[in-house]
C-alpha positions, 0 to 999 in steps of 0.5 A, a space after each residue: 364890232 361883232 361880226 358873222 361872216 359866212 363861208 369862212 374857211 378858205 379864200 375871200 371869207 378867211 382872209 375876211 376873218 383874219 382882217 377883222 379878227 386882227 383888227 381886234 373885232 369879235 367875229 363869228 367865222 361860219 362853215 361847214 368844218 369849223 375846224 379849220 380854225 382849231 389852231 388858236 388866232 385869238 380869243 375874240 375868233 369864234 368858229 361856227 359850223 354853219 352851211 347855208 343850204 341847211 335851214 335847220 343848221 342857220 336856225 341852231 347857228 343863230 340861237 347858239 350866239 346869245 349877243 347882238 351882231 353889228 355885221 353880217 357878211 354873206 360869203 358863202 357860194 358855189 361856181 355852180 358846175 364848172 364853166 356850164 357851157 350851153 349844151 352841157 349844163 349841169 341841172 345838179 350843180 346849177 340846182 345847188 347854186 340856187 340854194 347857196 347862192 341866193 336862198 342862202 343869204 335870205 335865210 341867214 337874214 330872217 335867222 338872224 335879224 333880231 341879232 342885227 336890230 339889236 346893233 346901233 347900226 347894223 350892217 347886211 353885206 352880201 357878194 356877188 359878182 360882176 357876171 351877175 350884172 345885167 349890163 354884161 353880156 357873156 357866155 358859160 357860167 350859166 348856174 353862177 351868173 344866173 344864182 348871183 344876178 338873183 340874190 342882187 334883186 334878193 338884196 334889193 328887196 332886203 334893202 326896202 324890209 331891212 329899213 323898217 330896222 334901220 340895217 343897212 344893205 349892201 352888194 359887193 363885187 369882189 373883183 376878179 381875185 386869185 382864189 380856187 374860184 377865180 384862178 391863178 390867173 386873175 387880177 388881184 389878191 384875197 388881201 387886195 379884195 378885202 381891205 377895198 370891200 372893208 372900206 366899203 362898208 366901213 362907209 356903208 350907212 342908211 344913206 346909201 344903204 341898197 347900192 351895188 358896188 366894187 371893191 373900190 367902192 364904185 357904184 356896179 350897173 345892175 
């Protein structure tokens, strides 16, 4: 497969890389220091500099890769302001989420859905997050809960334009993973996340292209 994955350069989106880079597939690691990736992994590694906030930078991203993708992953994201507790938020950082969390996968899909339609089955996979759902209550995190429980309903409405493709869509929850974002403290490992979520959308088809679903491929509640 030919693979983009976006937000590549550490925790969830570097071991997703790696998973696939070893795996023998061509991918296209997007982020905002490309660098990160100097030390030789593998001929068939590509790293892209690619910020999902910067329009102009997704649209020259997307010219600059000549072949067809099968996947696109949406990984990139922001915590949105640390805890945002009521009270105290952070507009600024909430402001951001918004612009990398939901605007962001939106803008990688219409930069690079000719890419996509030229692939036999192509595939738009974007993280979210449990917090996002509609079914559990919490508090805090008002940026983050609110920036991912929107790019869900980005992803329905991509499911219902994506079909006229035939692309299928999905929406992951990672878990709650032990990366800067989710703590020393959380329940299982980057490598854990990502062999569950590659399974997922390994079994991800136009038959059950919309869902939501965990790492372990259950379906999530909206």
């Amino acid at each position: 497969m030919r693979i983009l994955i976006t937000g590549a350069s550490r925790g969830i989106g570097r071991a997703w890389v790696k998973h696939y880079v070893k795996a023998g597939h061509e991918v296209w690691a997007g982020c905002r220091n490309p660098e990160v990736w100097q030390a030789p992994v593998a001929a068939h590694l590509h790293p892209l500099k690619l910020d999902v906030s910067d329009l102009e930078m997704i649209q020259q991203a997307a010219s600059g890769i000549q072949s067809g993708l099968d996947l696109i992953i949406n990984n990139a994201g922001v915590a949105g302001g640390r805890e945002q507790p009521f009270g105290r938020l952070d507009y600024h950082a909430w402001q951001e989420a918004f612009v990398v969390n939901t605007l962001g996968p939106v803008r990688i899909a219409e930069a690079f859905l000719d890419h996509l339609s030229k692939s036999q089955q192509g595939k738009f996979v974007t993280v979210s997050s449990q917090m996002a759902s509609m079914t559990k209550p919490g508090r805090g995190a008002y940026g983050y809960r609110s920036t991912k429980a929107a790019v869900n309903k980005v992803m329905q409405l991509l499911t219902e334009d994506m079909k006229n493709f035939s692309i299928a869509c999905l929406t992951l929850h990672p878990g709650w993973v032990r990366t800067d974002m989710g703590g020393s403290g959380a329940d299982i490992s980057v490598e854990q996340s990502v062999t569950g979520m590659c399974q997922v959308i390994a079994n991800l088809d136009m038959g059950n292209t919309g869902s939501f679903r965990t790492w372990q491929g259950d379906v999530h509640p909206w």
